[in-house]
SEMAR-899912 format. One record per atom (N, C-alpha, C, O, CB): x, y, z; residue in three letters; residue number from 1. Coordinates in pm, 1 decimal. Each point is the difference from the previous one (the first is absolute). Last residue first. Glycine has a CB too. Layout:
BEGIN
+----------+----------+----------+------+-----+
!        u !        v !        w ! rest !  nr !
+----------+----------+----------+------+-----+
!        X !        Y !        Z !  Ala ! NUM !
...
+----------+----------+----------+------+-----+
% end
This chain:
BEGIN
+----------+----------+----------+------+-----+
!        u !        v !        w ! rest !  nr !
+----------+----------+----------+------+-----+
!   3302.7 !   -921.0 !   5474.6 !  Unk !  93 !
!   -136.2 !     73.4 !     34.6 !  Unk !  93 !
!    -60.7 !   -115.1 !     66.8 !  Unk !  93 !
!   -113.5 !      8.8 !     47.1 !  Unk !  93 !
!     77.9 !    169.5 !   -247.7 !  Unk !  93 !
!    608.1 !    -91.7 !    190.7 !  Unk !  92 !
!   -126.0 !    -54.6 !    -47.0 !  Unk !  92 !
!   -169.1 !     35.8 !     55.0 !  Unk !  92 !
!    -30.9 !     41.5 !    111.7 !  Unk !  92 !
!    227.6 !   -214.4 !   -143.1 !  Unk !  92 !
!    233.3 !    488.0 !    -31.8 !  Unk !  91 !
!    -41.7 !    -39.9 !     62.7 !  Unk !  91 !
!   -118.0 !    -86.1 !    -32.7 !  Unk !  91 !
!   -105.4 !     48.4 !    -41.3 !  Unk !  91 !
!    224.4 !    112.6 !    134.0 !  Unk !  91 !
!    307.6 !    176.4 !   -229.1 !  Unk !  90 !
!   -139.4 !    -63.7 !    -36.2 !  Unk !  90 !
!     -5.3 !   -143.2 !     57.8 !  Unk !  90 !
!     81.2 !    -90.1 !    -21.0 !  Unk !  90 !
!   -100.6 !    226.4 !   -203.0 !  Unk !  90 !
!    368.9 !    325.6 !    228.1 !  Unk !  89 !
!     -9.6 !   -159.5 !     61.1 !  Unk !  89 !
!   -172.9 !    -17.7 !    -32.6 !  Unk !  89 !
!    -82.8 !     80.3 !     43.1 !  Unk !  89 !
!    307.1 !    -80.4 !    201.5 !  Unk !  89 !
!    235.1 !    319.8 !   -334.6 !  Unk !  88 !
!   -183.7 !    -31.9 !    -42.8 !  Unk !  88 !
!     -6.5 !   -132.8 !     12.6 !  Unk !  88 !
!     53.5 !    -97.4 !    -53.1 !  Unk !  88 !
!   -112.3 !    268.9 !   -131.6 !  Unk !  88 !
!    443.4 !    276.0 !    204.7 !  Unk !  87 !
!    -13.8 !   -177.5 !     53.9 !  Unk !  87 !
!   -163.5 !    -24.7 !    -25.5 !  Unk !  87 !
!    -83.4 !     90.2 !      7.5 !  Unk !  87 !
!    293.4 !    -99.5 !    229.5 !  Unk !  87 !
!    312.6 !    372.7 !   -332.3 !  Unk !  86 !
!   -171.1 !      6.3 !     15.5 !  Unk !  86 !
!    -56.9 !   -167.4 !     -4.2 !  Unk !  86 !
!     61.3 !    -95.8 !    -46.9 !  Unk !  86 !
!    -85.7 !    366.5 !   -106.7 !  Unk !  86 !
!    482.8 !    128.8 !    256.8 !  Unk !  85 !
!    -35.5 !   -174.7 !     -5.2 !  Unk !  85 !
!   -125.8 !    -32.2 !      8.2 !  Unk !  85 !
!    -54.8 !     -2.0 !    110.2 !  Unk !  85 !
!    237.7 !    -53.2 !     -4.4 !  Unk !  85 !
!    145.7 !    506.9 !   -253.3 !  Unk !  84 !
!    -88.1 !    -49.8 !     55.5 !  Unk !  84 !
!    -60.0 !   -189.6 !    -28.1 !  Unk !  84 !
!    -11.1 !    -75.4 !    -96.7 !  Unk !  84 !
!    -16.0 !    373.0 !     91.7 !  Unk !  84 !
!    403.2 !    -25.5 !   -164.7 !  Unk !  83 !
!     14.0 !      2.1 !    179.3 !  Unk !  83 !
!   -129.9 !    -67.2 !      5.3 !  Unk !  83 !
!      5.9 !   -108.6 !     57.7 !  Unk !  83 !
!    132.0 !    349.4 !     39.9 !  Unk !  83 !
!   -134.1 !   -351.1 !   -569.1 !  Unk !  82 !
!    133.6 !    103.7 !     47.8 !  Unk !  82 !
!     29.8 !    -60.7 !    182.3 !  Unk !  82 !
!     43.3 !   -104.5 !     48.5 !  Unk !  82 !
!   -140.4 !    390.4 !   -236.9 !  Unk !  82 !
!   -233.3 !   -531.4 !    -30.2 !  Unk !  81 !
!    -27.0 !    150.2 !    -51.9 !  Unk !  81 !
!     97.6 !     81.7 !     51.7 !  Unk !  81 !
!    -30.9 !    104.3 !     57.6 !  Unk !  81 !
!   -204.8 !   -123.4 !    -68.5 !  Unk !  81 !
!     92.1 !   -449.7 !     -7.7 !  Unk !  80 !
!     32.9 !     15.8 !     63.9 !  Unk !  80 !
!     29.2 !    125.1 !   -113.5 !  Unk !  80 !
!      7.4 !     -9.9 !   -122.4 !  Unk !  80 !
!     23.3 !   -206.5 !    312.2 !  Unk !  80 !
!   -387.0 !   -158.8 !    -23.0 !  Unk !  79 !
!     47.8 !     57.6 !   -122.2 !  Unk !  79 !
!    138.9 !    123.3 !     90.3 !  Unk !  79 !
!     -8.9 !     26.2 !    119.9 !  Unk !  79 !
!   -296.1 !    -59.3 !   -316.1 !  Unk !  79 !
!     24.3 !   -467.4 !    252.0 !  Unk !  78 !
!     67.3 !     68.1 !     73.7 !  Unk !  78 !
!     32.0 !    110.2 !    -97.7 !  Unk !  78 !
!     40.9 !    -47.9 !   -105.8 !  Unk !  78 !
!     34.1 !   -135.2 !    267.8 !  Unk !  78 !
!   -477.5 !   -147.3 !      2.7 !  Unk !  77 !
!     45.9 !     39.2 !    -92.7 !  Unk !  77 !
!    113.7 !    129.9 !    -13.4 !  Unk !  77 !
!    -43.6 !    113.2 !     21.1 !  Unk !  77 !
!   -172.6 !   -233.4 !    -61.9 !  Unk !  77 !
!   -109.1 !   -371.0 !    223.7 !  Unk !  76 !
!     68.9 !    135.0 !     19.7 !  Unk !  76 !
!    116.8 !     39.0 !   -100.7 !  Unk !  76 !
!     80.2 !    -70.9 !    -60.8 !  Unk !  76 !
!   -137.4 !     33.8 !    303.4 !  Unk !  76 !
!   -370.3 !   -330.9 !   -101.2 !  Unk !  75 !
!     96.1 !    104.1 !   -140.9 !  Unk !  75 !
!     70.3 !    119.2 !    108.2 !  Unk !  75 !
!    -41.7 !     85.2 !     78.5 !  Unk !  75 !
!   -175.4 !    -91.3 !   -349.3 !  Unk !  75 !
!   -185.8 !   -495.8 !    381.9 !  Unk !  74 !
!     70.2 !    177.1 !     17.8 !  Unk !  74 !
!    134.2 !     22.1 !    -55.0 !  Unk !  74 !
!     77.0 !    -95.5 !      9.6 !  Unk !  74 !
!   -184.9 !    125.8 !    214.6 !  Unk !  74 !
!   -361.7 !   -404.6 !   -388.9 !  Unk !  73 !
!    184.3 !     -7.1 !     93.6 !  Unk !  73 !
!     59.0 !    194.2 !     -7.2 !  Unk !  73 !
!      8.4 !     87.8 !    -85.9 !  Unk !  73 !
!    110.9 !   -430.9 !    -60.8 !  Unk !  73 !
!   -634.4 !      9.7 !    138.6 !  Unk !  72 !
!     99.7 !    122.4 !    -51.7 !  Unk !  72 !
!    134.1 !     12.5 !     53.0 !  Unk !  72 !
!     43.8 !     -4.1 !    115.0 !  Unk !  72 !
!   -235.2 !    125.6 !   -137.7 !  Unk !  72 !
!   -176.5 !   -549.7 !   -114.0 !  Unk !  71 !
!     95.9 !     67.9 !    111.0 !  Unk !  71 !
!     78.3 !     97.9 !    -57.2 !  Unk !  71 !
!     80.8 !    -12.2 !    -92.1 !  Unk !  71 !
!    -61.2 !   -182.6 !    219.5 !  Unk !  71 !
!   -516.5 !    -10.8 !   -278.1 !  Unk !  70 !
!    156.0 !     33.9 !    -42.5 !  Unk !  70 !
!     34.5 !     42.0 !    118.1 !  Unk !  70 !
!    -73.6 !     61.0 !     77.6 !  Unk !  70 !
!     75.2 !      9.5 !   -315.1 !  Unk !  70 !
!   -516.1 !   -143.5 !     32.7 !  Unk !  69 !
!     95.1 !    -42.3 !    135.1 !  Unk !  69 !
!    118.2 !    -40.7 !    -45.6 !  Unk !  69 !
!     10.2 !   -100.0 !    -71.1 !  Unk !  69 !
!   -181.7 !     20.5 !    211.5 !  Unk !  69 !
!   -347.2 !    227.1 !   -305.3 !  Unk !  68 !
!    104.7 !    -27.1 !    -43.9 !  Unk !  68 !
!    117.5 !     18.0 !    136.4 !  Unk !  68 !
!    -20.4 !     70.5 !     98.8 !  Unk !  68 !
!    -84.2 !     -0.2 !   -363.4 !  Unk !  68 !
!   -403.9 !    -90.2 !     93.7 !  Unk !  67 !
!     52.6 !    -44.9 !    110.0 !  Unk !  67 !
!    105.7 !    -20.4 !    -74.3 !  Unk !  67 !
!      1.2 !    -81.9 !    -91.9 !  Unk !  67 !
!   -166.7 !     -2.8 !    247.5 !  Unk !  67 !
!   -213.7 !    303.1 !   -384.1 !  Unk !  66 !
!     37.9 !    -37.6 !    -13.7 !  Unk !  66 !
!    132.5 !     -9.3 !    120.9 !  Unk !  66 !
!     58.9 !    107.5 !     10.6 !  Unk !  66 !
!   -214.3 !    -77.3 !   -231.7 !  Unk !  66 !
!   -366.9 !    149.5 !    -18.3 !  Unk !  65 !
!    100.6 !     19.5 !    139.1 !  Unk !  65 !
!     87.3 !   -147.0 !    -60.6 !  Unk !  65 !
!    -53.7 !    -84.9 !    -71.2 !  Unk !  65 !
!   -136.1 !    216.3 !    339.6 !  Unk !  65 !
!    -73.9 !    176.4 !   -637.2 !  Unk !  64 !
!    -49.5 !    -87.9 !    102.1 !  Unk !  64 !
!    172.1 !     -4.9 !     67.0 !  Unk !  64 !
!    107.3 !     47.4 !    -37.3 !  Unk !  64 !
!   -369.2 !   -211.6 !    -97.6 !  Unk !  64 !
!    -71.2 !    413.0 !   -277.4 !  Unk !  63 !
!    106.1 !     22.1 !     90.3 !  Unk !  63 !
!     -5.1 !   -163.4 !    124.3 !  Unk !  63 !
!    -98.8 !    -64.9 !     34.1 !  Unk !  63 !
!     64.9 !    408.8 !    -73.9 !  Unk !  63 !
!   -107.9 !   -171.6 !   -525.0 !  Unk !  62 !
!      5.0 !    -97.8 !    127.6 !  Unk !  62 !
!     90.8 !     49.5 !    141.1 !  Unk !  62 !
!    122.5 !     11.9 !     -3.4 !  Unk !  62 !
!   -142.2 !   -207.2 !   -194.8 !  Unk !  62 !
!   -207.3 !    428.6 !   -250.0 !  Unk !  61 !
!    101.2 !     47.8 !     40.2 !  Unk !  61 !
!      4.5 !    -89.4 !    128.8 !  Unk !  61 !
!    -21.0 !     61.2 !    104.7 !  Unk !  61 !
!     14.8 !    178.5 !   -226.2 !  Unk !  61 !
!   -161.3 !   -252.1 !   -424.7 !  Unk !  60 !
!    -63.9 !     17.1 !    139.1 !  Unk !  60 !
!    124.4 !    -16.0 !     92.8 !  Unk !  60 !
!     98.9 !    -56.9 !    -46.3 !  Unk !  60 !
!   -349.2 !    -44.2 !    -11.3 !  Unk !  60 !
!    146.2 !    192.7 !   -454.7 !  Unk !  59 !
!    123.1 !    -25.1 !     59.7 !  Unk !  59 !
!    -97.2 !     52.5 !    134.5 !  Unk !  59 !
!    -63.0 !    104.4 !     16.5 !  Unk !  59 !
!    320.6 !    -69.4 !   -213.2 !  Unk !  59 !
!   -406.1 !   -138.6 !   -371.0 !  Unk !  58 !
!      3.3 !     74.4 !    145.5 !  Unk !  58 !
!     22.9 !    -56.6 !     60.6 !  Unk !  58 !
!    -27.8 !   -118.5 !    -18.2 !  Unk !  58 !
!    -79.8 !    229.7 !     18.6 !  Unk !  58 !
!    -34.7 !   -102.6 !   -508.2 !  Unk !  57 !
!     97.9 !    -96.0 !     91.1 !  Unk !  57 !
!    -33.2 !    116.3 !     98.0 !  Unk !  57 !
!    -58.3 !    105.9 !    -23.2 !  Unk !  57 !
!    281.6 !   -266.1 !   -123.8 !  Unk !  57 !
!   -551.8 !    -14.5 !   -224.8 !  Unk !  56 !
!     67.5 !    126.8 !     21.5 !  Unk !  56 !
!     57.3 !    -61.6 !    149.5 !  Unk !  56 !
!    -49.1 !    -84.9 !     74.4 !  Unk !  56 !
!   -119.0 !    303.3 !   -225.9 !  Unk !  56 !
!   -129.5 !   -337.5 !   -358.1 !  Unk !  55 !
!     59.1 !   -116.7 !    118.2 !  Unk !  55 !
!    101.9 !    205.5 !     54.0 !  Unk !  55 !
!     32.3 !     96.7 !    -69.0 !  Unk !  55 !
!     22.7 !   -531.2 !    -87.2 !  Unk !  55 !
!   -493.0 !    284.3 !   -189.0 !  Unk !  54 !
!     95.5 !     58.4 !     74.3 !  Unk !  54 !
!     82.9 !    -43.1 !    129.8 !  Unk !  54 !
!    -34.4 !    -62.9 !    100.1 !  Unk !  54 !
!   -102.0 !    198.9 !   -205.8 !  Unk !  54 !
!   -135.1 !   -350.3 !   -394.4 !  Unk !  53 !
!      1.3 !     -0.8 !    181.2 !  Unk !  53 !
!    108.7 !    101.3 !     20.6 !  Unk !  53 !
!    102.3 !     -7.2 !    -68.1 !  Unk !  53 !
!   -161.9 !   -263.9 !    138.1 !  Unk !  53 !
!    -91.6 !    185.6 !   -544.0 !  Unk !  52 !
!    -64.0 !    -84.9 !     78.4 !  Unk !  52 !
!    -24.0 !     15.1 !    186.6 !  Unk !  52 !
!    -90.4 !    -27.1 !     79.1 !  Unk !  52 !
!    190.1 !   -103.0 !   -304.5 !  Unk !  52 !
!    -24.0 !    382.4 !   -349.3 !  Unk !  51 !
!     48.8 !      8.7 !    174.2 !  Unk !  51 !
!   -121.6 !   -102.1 !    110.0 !  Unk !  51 !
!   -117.5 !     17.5 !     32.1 !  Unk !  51 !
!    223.3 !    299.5 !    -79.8 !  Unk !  51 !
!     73.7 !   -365.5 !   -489.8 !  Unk !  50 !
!   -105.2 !     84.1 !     57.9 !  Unk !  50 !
!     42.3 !     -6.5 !    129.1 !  Unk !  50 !
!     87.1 !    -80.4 !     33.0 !  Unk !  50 !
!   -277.5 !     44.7 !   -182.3 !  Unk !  50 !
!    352.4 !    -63.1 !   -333.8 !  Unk !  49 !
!     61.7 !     11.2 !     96.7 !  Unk !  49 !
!    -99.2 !     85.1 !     67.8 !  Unk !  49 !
!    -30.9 !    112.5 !    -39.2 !  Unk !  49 !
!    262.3 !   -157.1 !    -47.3 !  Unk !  49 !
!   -323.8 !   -323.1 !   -365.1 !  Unk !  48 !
!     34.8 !    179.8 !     85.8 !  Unk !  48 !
!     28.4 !      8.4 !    130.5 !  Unk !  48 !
!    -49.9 !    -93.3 !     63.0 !  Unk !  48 !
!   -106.4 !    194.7 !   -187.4 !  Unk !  48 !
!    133.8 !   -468.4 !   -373.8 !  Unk !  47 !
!    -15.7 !     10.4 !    161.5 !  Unk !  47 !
!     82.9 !    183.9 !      1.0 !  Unk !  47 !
!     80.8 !     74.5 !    -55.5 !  Unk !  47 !
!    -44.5 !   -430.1 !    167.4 !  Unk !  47 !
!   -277.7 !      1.5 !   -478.3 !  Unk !  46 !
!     40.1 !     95.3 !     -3.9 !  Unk !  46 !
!     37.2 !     36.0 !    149.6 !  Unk !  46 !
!   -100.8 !     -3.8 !     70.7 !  Unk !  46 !
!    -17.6 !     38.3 !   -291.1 !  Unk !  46 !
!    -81.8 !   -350.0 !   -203.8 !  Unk !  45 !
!      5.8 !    -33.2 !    144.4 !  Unk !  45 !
!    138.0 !    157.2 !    -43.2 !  Unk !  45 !
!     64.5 !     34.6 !    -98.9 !  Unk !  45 !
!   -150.0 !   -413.3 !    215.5 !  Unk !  45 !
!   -357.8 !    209.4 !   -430.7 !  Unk !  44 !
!     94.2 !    117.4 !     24.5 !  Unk !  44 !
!     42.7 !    -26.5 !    137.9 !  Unk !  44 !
!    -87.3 !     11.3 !     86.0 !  Unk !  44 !
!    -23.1 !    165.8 !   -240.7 !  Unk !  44 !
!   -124.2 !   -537.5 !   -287.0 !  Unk !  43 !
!    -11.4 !     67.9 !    174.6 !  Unk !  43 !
!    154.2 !     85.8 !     30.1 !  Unk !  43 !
!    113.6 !    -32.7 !    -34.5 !  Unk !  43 !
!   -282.3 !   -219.9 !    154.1 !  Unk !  43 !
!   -178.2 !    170.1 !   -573.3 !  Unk !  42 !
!    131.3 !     20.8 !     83.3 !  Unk !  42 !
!     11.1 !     11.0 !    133.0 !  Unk !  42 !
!    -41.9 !     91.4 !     71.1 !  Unk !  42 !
!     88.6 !     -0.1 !   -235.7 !  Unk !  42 !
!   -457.1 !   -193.3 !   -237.7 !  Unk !  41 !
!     44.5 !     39.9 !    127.9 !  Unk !  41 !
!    180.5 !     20.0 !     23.7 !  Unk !  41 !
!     44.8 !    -17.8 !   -113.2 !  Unk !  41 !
!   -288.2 !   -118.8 !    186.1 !  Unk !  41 !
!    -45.3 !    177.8 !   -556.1 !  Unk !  40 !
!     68.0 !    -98.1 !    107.7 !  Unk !  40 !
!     -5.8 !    121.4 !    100.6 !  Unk !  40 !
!     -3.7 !    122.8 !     -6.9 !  Unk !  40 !
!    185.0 !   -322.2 !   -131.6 !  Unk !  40 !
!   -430.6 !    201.3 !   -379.1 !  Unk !  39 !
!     90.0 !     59.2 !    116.0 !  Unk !  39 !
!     29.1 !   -116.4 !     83.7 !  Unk !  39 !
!    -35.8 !   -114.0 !    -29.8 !  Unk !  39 !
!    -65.3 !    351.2 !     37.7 !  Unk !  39 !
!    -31.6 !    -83.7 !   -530.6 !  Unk !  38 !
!      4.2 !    -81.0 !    120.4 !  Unk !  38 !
!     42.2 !     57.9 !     74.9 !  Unk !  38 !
!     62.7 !    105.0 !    -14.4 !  Unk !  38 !
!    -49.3 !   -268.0 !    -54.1 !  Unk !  38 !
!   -251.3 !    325.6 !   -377.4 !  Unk !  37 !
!    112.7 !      1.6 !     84.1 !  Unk !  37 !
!    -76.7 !    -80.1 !    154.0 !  Unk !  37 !
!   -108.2 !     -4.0 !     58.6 !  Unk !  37 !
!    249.7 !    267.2 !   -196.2 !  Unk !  37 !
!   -216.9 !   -188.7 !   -453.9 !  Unk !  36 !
!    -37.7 !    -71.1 !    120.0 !  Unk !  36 !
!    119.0 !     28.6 !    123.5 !  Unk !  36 !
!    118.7 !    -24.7 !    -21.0 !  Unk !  36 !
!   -252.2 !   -170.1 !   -144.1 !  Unk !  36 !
!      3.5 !    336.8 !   -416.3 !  Unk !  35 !
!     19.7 !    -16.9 !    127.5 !  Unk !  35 !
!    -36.5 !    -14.6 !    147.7 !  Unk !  35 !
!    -96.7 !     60.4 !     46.4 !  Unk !  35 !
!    167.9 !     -3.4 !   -196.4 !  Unk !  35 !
!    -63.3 !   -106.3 !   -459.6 !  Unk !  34 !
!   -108.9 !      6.8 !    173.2 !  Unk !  34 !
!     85.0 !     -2.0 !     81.7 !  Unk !  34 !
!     64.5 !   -104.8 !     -2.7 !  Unk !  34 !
!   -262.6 !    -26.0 !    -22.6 !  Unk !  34 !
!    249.4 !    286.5 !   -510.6 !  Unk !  33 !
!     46.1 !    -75.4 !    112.9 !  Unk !  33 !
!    -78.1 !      6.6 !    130.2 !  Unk !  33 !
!    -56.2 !     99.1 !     46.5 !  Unk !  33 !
!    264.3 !    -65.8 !   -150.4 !  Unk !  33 !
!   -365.0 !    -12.9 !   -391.7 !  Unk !  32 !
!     65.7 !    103.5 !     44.4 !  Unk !  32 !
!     -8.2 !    -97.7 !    157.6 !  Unk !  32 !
!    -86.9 !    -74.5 !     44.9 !  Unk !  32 !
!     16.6 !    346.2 !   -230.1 !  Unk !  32 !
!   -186.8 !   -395.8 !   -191.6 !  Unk !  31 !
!    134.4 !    -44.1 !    -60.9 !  Unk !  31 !
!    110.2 !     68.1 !    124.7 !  Unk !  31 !
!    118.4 !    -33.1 !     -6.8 !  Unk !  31 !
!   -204.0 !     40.0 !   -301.5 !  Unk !  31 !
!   -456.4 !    -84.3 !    416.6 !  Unk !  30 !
!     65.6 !     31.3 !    -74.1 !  Unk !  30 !
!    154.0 !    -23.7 !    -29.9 !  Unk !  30 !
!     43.2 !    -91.8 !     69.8 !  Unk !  30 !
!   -227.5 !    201.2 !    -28.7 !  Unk !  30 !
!   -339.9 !   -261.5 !    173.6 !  Unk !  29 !
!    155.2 !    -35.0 !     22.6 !  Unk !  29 !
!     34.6 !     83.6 !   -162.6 !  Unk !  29 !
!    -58.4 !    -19.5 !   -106.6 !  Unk !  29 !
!     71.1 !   -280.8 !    287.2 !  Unk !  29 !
!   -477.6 !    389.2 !     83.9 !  Unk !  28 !
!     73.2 !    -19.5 !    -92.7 !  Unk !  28 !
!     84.8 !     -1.8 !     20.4 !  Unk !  28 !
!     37.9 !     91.0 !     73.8 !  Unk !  28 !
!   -123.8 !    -44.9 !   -166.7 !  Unk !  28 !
!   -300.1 !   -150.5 !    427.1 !  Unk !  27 !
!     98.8 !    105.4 !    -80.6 !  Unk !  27 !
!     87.5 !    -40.9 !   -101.3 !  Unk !  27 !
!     31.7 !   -118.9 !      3.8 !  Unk !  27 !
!    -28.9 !    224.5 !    183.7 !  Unk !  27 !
!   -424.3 !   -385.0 !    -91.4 !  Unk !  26 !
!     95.5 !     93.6 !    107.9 !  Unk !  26 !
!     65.0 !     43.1 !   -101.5 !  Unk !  26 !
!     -5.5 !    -22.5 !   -120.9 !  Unk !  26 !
!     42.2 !    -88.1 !    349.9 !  Unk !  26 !
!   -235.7 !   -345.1 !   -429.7 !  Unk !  25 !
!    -18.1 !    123.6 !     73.5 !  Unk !  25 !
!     71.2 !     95.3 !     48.2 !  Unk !  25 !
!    116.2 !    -14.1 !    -38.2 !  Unk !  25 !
!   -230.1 !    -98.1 !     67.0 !  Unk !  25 !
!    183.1 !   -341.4 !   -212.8 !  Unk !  24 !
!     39.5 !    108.2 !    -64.7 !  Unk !  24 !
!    -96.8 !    166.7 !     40.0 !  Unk !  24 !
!      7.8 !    111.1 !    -52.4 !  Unk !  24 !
!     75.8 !   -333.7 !   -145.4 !  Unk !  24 !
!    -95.6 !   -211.7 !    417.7 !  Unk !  23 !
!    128.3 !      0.6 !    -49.7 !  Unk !  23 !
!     53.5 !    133.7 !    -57.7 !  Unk !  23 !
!    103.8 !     62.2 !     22.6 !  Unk !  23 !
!   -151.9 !   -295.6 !    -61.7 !  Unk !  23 !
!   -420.9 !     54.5 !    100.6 !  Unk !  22 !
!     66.0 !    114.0 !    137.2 !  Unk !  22 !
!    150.1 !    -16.0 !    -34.2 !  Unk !  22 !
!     57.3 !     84.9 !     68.2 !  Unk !  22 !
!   -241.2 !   -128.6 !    168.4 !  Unk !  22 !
!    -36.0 !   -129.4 !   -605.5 !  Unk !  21 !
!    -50.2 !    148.9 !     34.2 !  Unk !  21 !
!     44.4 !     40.7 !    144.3 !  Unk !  21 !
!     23.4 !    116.3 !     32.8 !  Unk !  21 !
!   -237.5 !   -145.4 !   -185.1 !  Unk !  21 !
!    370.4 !   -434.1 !     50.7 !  Unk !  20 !
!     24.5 !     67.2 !   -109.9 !  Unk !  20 !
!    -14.9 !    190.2 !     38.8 !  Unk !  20 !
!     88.8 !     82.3 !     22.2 !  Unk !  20 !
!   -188.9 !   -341.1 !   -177.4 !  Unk !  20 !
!    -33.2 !   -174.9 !    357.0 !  Unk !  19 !
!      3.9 !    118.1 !     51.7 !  Unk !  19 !
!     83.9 !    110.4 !    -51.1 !  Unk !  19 !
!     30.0 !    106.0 !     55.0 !  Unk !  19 !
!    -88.6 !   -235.5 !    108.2 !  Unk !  19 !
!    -79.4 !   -325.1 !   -383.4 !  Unk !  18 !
!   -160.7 !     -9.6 !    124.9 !  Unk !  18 !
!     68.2 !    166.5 !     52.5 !  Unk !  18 !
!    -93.2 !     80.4 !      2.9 !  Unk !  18 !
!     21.0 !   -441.1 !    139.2 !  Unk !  18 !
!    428.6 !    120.7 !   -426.7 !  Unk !  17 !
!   -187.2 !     74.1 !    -85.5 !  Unk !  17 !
!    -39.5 !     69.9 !    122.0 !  Unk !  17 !
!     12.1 !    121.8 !     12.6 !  Unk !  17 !
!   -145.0 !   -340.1 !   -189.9 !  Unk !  17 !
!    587.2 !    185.5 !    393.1 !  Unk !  16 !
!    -56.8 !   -122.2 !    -53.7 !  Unk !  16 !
!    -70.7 !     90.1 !   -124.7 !  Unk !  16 !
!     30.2 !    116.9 !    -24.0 !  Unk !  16 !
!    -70.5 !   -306.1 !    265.8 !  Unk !  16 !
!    490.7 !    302.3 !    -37.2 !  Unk !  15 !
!   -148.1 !     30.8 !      8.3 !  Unk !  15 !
!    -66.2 !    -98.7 !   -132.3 !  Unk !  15 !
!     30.8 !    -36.8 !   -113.3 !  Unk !  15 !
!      5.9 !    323.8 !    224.9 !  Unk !  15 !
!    404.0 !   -311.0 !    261.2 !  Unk !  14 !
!    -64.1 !     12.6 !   -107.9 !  Unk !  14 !
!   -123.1 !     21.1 !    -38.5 !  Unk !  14 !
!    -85.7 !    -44.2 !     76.6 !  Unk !  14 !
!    228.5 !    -44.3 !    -79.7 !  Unk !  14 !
!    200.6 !    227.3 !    387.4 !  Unk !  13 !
!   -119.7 !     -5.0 !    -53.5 !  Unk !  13 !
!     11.3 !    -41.3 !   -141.6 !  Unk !  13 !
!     51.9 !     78.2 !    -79.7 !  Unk !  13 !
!   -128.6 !     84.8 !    238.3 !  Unk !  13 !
!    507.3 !     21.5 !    190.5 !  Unk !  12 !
!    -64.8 !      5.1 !   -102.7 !  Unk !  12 !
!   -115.4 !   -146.8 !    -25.8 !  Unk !  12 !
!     54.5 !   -110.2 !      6.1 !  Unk !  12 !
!    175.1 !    280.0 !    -83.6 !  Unk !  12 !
!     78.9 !    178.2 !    423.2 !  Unk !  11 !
!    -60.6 !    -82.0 !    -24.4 !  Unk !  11 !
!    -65.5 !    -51.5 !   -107.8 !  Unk !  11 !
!   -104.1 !     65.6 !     -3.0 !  Unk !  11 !
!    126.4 !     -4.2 !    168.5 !  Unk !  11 !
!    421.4 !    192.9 !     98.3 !  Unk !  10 !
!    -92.3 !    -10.7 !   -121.8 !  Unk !  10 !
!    -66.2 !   -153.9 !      3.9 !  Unk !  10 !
!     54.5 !   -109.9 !     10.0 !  Unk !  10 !
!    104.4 !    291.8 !   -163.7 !  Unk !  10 !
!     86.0 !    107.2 !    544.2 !  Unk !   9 !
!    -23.3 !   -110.5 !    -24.4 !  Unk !   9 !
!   -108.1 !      5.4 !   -131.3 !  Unk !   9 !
!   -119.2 !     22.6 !     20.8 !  Unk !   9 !
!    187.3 !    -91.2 !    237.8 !  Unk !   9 !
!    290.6 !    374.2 !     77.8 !  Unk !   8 !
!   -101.4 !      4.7 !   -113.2 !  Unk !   8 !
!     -1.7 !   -159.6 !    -54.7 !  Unk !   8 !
!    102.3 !    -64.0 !    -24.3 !  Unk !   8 !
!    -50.6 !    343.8 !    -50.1 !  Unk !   8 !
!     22.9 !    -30.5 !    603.8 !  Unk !   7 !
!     85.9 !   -129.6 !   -114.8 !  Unk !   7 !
!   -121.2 !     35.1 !   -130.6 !  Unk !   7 !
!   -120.0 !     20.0 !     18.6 !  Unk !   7 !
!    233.5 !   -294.0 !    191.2 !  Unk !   7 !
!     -9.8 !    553.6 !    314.6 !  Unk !   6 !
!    -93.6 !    -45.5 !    -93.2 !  Unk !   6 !
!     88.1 !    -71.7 !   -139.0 !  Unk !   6 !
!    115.3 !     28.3 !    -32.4 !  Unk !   6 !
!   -302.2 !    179.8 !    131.2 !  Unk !   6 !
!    252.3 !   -252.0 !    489.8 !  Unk !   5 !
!     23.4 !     92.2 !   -128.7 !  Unk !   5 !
!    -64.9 !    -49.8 !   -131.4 !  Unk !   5 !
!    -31.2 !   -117.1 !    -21.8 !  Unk !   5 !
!    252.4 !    179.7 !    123.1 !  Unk !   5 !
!    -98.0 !   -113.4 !    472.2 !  Unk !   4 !
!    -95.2 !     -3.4 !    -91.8 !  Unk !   4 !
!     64.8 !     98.2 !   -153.2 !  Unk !   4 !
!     64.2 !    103.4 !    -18.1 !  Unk !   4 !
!   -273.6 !   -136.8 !    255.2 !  Unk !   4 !
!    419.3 !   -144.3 !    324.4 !  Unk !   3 !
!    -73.3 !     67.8 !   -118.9 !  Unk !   3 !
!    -83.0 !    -36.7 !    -86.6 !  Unk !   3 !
!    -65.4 !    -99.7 !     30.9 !  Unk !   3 !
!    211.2 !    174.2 !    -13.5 !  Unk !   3 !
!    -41.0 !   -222.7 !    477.1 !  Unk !   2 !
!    -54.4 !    -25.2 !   -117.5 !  Unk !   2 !
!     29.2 !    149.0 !    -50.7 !  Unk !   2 !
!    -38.2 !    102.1 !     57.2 !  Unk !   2 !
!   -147.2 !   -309.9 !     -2.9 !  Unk !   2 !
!    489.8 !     33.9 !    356.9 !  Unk !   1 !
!    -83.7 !    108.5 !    -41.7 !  Unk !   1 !
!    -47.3 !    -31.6 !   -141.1 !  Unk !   1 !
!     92.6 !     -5.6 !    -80.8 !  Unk !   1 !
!     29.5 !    173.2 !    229.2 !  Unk !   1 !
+----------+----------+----------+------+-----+
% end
């Protein structure tokens, strides 16, 4: 990145006979201070937080078939509750 900036550079002329009168033309130089202001460039780097993209989640609900194959084995189950004798027999599907 070029900058630029201003530099005071005194120049000085001798003056010959021959321009003597444009030498001493123009305004009058007095004893009281001149001022001059410079300037420059600067380059200003600076970063901000801006919003680029929305991003948003969501949950789709797949269903699909699936072949599954086990041998059920039958249970029985004996509980025994005083006099009475109770029995549950499950039965493969």
């Amino acid at each position: 990145m070029p900058v630029q900036r201003e530099e005071v550079r005194l120049e000085r002329e001798p003056v010959s006979d021959a321009d003597v009168g444009a030498a001493t033309s123009g305004p009058e130089l007095t004893e009281s201070e001149h001022e001059v202001v410079l300037h420059e460039e600067r380059p200003v780097v600076d970063k901000e937080v801006v919003p680029r993209e929305r991003v948003r989640l969501d949950t789709d609900t797949v269903t699909e078939e699936r072949q599954v194959g086990e041998e059920v084995r039958k249970e029985q189950i004996e509980v025994d509750e005083g006099d009475t004798d109770v029995r549950d027999d499950r039965r493969p599907l």
